[in-house]
ZADO-1210 file (C-alpha; in nm, 4 decimals, padded with zeros to 6 digits):
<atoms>
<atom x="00.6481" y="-04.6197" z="00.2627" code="UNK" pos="1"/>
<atom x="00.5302" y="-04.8988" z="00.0543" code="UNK" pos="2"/>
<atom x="00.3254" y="-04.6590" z="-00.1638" code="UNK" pos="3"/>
<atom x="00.5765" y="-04.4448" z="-00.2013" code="UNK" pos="4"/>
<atom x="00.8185" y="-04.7269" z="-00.3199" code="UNK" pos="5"/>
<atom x="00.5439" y="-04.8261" z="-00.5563" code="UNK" pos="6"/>
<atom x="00.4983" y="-04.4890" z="-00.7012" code="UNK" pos="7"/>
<atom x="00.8479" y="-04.4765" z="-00.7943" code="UNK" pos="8"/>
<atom x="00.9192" y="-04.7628" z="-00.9055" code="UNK" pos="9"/>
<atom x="00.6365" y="-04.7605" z="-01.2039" code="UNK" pos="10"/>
<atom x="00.8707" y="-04.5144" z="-01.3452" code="UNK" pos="11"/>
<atom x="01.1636" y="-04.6776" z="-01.2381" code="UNK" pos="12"/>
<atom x="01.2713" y="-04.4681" z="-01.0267" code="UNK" pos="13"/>
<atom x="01.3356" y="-04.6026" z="-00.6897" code="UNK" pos="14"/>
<atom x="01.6381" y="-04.7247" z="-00.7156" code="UNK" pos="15"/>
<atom x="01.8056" y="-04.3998" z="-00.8446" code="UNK" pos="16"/>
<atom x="01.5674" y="-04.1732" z="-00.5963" code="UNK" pos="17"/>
<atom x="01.8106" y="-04.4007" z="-00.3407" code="UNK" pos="18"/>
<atom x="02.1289" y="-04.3773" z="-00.4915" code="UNK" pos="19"/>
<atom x="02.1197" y="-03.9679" z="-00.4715" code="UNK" pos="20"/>
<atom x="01.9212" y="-03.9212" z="-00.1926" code="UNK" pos="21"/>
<atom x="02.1768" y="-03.8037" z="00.0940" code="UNK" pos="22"/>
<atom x="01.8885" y="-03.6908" z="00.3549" code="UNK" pos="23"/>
<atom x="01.5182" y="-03.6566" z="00.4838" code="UNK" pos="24"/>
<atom x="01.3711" y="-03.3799" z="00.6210" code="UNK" pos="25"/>
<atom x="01.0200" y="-03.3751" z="00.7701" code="UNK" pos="26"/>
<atom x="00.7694" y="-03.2081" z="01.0290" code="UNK" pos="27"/>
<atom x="00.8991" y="-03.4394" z="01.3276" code="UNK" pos="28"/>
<atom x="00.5509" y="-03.6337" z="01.3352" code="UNK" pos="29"/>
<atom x="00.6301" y="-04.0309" z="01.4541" code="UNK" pos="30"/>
<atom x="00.5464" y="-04.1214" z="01.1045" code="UNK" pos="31"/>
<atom x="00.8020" y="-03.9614" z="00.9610" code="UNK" pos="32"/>
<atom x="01.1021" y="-04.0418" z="01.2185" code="UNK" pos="33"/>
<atom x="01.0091" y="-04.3035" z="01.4645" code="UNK" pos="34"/>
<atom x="01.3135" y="-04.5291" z="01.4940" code="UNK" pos="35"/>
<atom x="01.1365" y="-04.8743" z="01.4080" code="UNK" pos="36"/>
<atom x="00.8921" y="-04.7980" z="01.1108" code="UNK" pos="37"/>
<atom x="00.9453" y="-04.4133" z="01.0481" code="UNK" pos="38"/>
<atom x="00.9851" y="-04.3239" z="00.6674" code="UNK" pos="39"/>
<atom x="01.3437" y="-04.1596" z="00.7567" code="UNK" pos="40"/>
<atom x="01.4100" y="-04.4997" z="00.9363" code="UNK" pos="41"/>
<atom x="01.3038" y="-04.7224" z="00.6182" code="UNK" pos="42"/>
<atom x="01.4708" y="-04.5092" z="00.3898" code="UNK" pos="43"/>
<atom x="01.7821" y="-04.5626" z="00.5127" code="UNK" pos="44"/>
<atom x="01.7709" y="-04.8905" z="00.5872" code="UNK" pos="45"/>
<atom x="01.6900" y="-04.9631" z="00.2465" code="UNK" pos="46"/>
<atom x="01.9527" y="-04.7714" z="00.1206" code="UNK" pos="47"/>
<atom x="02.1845" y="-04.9232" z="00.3569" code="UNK" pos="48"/>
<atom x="02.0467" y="-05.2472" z="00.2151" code="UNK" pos="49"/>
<atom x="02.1484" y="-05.1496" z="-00.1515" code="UNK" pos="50"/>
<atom x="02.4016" y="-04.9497" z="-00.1437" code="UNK" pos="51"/>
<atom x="02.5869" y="-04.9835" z="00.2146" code="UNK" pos="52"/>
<atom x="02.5199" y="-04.6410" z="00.3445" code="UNK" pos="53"/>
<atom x="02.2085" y="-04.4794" z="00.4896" code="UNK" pos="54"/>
<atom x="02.0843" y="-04.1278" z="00.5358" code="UNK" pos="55"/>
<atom x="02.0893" y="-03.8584" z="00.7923" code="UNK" pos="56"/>
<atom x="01.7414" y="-03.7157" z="00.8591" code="UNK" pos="57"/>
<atom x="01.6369" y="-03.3286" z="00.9903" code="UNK" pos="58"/>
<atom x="01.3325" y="-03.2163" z="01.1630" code="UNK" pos="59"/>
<atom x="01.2853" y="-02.8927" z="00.9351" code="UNK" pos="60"/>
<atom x="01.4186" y="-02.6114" z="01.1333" code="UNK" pos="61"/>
<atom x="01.1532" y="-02.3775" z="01.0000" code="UNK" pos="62"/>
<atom x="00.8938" y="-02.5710" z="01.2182" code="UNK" pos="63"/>
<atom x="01.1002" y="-02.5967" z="01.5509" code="UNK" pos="64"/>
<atom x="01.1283" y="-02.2440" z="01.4965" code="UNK" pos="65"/>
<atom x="00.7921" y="-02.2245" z="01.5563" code="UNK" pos="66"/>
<atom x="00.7312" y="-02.4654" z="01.7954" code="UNK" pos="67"/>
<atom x="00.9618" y="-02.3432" z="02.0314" code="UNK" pos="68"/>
<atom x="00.8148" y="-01.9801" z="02.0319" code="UNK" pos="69"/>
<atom x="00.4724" y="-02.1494" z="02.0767" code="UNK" pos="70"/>
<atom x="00.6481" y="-02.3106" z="02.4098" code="UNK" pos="71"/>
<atom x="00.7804" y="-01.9685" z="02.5056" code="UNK" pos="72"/>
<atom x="00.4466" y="-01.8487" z="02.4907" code="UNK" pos="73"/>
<atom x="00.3136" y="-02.0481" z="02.7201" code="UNK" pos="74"/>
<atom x="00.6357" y="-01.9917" z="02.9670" code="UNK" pos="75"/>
<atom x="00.5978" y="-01.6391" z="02.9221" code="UNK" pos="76"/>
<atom x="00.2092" y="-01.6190" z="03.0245" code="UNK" pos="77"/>
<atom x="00.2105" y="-01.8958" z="03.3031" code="UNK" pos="78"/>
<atom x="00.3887" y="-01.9972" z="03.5708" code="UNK" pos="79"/>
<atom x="00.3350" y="-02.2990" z="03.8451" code="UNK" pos="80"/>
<atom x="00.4852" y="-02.3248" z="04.1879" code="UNK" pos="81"/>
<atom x="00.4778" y="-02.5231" z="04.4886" code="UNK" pos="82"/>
<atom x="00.1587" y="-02.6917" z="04.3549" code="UNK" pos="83"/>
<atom x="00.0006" y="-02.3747" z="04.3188" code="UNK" pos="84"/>
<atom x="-00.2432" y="-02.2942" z="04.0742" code="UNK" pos="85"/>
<atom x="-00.1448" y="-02.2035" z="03.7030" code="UNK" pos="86"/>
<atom x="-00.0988" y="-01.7861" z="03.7081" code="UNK" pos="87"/>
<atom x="-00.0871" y="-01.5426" z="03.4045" code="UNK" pos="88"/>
<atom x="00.1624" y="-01.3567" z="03.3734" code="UNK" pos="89"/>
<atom x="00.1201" y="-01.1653" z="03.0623" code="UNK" pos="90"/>
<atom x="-00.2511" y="-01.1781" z="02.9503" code="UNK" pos="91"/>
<atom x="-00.2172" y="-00.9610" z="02.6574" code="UNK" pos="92"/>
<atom x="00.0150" y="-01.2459" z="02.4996" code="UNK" pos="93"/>
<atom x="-00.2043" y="-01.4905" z="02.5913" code="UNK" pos="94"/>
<atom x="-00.4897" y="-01.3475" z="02.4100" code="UNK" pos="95"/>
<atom x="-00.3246" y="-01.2370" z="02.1462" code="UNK" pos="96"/>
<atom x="-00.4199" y="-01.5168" z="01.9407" code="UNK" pos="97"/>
<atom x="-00.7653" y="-01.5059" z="02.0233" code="UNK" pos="98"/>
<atom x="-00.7920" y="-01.1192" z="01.9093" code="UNK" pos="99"/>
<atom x="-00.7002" y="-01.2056" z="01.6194" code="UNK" pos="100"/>
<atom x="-00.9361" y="-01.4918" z="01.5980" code="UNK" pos="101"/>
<atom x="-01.2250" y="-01.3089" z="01.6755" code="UNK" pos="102"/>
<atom x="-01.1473" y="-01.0305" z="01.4935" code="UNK" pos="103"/>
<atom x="-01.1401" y="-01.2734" z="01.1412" code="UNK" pos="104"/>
<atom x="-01.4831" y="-01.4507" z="01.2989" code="UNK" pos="105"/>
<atom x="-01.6235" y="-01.0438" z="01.2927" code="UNK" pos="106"/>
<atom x="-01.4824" y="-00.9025" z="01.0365" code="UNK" pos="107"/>
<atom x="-01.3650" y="-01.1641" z="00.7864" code="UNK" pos="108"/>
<atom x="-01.6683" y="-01.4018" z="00.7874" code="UNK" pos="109"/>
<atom x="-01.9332" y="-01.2012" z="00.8512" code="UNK" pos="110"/>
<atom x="-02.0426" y="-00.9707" z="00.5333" code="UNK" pos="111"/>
<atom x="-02.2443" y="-00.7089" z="00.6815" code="UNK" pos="112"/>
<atom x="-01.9400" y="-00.6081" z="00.9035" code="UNK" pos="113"/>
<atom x="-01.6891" y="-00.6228" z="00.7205" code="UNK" pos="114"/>
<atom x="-01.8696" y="-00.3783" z="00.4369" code="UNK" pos="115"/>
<atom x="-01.9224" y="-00.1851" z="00.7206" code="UNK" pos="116"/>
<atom x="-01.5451" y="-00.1565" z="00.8301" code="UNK" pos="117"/>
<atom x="-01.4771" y="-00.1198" z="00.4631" code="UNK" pos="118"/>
<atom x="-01.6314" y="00.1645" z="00.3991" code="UNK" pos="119"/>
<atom x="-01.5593" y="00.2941" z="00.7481" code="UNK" pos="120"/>
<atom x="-01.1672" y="00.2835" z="00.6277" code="UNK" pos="121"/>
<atom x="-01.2670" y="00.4687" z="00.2785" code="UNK" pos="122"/>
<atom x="-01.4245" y="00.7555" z="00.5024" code="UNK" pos="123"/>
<atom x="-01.1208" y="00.7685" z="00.6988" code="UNK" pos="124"/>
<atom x="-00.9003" y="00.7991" z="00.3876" code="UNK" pos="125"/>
<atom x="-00.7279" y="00.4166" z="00.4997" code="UNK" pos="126"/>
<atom x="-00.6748" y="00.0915" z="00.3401" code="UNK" pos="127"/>
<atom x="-00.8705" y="-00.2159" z="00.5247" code="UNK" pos="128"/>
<atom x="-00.5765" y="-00.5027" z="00.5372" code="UNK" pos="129"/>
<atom x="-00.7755" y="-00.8451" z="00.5074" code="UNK" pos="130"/>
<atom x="-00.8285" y="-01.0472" z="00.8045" code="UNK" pos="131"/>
<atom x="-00.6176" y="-01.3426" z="00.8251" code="UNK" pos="132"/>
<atom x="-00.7249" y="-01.6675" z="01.0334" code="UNK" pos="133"/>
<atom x="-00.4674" y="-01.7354" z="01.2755" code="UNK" pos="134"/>
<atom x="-00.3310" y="-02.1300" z="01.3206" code="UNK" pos="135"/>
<atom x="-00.1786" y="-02.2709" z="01.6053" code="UNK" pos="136"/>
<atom x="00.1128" y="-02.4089" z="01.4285" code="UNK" pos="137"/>
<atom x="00.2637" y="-02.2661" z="01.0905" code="UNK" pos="138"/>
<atom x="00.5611" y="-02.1034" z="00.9454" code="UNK" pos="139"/>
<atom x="00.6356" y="-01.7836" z="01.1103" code="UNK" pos="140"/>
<atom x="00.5370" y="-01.5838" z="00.7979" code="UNK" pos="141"/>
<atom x="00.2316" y="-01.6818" z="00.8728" code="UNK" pos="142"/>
<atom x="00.1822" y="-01.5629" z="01.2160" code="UNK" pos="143"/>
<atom x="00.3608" y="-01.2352" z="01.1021" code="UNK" pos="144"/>
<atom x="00.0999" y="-01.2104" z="00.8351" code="UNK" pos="145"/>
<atom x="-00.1851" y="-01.1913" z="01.1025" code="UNK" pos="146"/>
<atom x="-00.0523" y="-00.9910" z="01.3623" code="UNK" pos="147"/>
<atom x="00.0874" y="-00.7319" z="01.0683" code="UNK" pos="148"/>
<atom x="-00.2992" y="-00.6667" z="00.9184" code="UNK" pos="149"/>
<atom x="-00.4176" y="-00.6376" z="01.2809" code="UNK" pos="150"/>
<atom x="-00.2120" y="-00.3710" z="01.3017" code="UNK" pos="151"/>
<atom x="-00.2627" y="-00.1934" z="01.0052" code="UNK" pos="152"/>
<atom x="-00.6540" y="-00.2303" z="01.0771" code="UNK" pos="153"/>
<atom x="-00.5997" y="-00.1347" z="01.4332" code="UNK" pos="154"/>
<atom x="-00.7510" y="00.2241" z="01.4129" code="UNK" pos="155"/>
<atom x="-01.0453" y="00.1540" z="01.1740" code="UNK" pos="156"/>
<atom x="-01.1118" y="-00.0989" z="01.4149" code="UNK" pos="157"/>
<atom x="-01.1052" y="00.0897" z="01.7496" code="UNK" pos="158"/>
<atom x="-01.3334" y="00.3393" z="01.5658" code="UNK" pos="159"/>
<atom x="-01.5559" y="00.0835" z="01.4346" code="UNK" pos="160"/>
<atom x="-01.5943" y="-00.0968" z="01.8125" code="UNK" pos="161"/>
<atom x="-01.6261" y="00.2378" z="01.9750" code="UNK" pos="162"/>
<atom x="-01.9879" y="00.2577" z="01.8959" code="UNK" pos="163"/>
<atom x="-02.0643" y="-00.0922" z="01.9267" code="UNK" pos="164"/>
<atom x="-02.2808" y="-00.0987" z="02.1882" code="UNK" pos="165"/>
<atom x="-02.4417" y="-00.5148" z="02.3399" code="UNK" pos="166"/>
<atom x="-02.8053" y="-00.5578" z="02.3685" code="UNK" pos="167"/>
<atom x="-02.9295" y="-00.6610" z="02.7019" code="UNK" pos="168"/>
<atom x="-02.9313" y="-01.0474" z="02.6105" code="UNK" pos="169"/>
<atom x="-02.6533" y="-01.0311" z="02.3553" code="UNK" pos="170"/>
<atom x="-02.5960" y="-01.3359" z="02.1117" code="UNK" pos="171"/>
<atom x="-02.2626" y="-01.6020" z="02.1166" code="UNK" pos="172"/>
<atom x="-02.1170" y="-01.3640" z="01.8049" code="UNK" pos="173"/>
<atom x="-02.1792" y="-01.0082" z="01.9852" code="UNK" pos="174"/>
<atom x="-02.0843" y="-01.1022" z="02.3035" code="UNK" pos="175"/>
<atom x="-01.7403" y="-01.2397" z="02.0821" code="UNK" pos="176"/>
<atom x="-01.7804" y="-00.8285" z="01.9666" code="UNK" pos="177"/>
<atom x="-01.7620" y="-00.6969" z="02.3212" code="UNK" pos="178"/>
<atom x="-01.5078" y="-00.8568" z="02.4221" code="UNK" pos="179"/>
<atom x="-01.2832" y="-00.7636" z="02.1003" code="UNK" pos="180"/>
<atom x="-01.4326" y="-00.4120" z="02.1526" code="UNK" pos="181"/>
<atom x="-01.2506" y="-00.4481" z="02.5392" code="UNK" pos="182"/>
<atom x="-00.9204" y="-00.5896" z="02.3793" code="UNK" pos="183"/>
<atom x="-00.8889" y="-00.2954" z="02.1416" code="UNK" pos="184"/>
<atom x="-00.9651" y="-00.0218" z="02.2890" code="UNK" pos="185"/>
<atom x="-00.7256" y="-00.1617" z="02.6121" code="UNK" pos="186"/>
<atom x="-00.4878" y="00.1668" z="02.6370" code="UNK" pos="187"/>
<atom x="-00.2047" y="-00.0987" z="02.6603" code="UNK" pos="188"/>
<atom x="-00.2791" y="-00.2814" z="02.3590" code="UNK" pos="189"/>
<atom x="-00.1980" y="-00.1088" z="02.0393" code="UNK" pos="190"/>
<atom x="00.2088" y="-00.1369" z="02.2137" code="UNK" pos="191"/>
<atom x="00.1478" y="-00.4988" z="02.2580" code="UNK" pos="192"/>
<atom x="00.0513" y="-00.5962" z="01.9220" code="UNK" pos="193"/>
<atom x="00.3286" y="-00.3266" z="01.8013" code="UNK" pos="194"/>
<atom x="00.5975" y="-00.5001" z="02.0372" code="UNK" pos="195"/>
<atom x="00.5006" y="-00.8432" z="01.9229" code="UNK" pos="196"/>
<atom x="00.5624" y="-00.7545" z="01.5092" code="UNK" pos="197"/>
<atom x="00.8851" y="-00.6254" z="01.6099" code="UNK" pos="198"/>
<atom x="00.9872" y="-00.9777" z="01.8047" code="UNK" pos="199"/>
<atom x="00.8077" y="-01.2131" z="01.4949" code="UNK" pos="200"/>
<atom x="00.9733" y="-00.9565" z="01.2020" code="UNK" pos="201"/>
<atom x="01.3187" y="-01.1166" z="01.3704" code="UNK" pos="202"/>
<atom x="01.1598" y="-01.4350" z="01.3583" code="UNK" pos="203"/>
<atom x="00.9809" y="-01.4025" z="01.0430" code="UNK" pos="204"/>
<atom x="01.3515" y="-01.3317" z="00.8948" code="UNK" pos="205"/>
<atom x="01.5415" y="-01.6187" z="01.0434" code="UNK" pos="206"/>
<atom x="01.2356" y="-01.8448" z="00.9358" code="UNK" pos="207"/>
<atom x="01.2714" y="-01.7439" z="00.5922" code="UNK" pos="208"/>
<atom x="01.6545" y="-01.7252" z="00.6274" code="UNK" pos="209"/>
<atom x="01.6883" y="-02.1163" z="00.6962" code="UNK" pos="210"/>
<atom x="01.4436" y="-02.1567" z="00.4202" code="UNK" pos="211"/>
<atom x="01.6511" y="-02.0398" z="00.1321" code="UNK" pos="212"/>
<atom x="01.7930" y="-02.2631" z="-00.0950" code="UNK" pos="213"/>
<atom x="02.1764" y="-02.1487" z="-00.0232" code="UNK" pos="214"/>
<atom x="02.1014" y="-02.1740" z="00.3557" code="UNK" pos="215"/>
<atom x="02.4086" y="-02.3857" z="00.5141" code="UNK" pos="216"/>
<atom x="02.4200" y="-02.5802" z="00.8008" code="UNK" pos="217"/>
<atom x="02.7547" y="-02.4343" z="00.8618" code="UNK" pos="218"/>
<atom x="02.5516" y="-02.0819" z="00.8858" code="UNK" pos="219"/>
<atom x="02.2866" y="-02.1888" z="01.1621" code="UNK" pos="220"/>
<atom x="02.5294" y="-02.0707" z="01.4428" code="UNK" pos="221"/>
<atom x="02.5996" y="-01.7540" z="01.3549" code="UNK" pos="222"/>
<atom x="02.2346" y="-01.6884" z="01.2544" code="UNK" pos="223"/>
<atom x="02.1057" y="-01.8029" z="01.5879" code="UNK" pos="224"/>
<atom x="02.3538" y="-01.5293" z="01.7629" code="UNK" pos="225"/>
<atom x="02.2401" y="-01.2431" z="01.5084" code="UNK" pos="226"/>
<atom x="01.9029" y="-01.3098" z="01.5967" code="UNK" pos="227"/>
<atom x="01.9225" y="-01.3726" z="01.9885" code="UNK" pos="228"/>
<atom x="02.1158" y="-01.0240" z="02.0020" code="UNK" pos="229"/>
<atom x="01.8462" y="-00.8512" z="01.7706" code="UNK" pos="230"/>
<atom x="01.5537" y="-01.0107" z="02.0051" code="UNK" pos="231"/>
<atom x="01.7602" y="-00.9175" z="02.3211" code="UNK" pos="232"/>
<atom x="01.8227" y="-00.5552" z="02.2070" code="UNK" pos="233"/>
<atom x="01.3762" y="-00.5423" z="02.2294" code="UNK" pos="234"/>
<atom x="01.4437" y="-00.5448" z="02.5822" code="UNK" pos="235"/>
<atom x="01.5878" y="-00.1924" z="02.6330" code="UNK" pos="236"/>
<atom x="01.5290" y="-00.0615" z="02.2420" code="UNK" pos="237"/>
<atom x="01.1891" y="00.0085" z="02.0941" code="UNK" pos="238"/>
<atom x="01.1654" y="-00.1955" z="01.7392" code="UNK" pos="239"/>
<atom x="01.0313" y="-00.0008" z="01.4504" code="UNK" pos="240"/>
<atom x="00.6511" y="-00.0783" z="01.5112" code="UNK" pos="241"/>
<atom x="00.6876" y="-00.0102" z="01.8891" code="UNK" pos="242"/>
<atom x="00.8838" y="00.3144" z="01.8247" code="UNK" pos="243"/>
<atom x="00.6455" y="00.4053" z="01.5421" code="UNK" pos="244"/>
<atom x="00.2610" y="00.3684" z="01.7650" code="UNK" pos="245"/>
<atom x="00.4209" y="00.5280" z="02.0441" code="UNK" pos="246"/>
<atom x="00.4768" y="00.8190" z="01.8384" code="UNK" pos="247"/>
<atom x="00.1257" y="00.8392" z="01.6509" code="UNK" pos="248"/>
<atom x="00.0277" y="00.8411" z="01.9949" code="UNK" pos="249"/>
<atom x="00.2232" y="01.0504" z="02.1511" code="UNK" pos="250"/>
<atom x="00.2230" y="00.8210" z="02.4815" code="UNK" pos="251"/>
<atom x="00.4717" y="00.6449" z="02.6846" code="UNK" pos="252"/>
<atom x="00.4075" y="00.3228" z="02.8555" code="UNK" pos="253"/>
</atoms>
């Protein structure tokens, strides 16, 4: 706070960054709103201080967003009772991330395989979608972005993996390859990672919804309903990616 101050006030500017400024918004961390020495908290209470009012302060909606499907993740795959040991519940969810992951460590970082894949996809008359690395907390674009390319890679992939075959004392990075190789070619999960684009294109939208510049406070309600129905209609309704594997494949799960 005290370098901020400073910073603005070599310009002169401190006292009129005050006067106008109506509210904070941050990422939640303590530093930003902890109620004794939080930068929300010493804003306003030197506002308060010079000009009798304080400010209201917002942790950005954009990363609750994402923090809350992050928690219903981890609802979703586990489940504790009576003491009882931790249980998955859906372990295609749960290693969703670390497909994706692996599939960056393989193809992404290492050169040989990904010119490989490459010209794999140019054989097979395909585009190769780069390999994004997934993190554990970001904007939901972000995660969208990841799952999306894994999906548009997903049969150059399963080709390439088909004939990937571990040695009989296989190294940390093809033993990673195996078990990416088991992931893929899992008859279940191309409708997975299809089902999971059509829940985070919903999200994706209402991320990037609150985000706009003409986004209201006033509108959060009714976007919140729009969105719960569109996620609740997934239920019973194959989304367009769902709809669309199931019939490339002509299967039914």
């Amino acid at each position: 706070m005290k370098s901020l101050k400073t910073a603005f006030d070599k310009d002169n500017l401190w006292t009129t960054l005050l006067r106008q400024l109506t509210g904070f918004v941050s990422d939640g961390a303590a530093v930003m709103t902890g109620s004794i020495k939080g930068v929300a908290k010493q804003l306003s209470d030197e506002k308060t201080r010079l000009f009798g009012v304080g400010i209201f302060s917002l942790h950005c909606m954009a990363h609750r967003l994402e923090l809350a499907y992050g928690d219903a993740v981890t609802a979703l795959t586990k489940s504790e009772s009576d003491g009882e040991p931790l249980e998955v519940r859906a372990p295609y969810l749960l290693t969703l991330e670390d497909t994706i992951s692996s599939a960056y460590d393989i193809y992404r970082m290492r050169y040989k395989n990904r010119g490989q894949l490459k010209a794999l996809a140019a054989s097979m008359d395909m585009q190769m979608y780069s390999f994004k690395y997934i993190q554990k907390t970001r904007w939901m674009q972000s995660k969208f972005g990841c799952v999306y390319n894994l999906y548009k890679n997903f049969d150059i992939m399963a080709v390439d993996l088909q004939e990937f075959e571990a040695p009989v004392k296989p190294t940390k990075h093809e033993l990673k390859q195996l078990e990416l190789k088991e992931s893929i070619l899992n008859i279940r999960y191309p409708f997975v990672i299809s089902f999971h684009l059509d829940l985070l294109g919903e999200l994706k939208e209402l991320s990037m919804e609150m985000q706009s510049t003409d986004f209201s406070l006033f509108d959060f309600v009714p976007l919140i309903e729009r969105k719960r129905s569109a996620i609740e209609r997934l239920r019973t309704r194959d989304g367009s990616y769902l709809r669309s594997m199931k019939q490339s494949t002509q299967l039914l799960i």
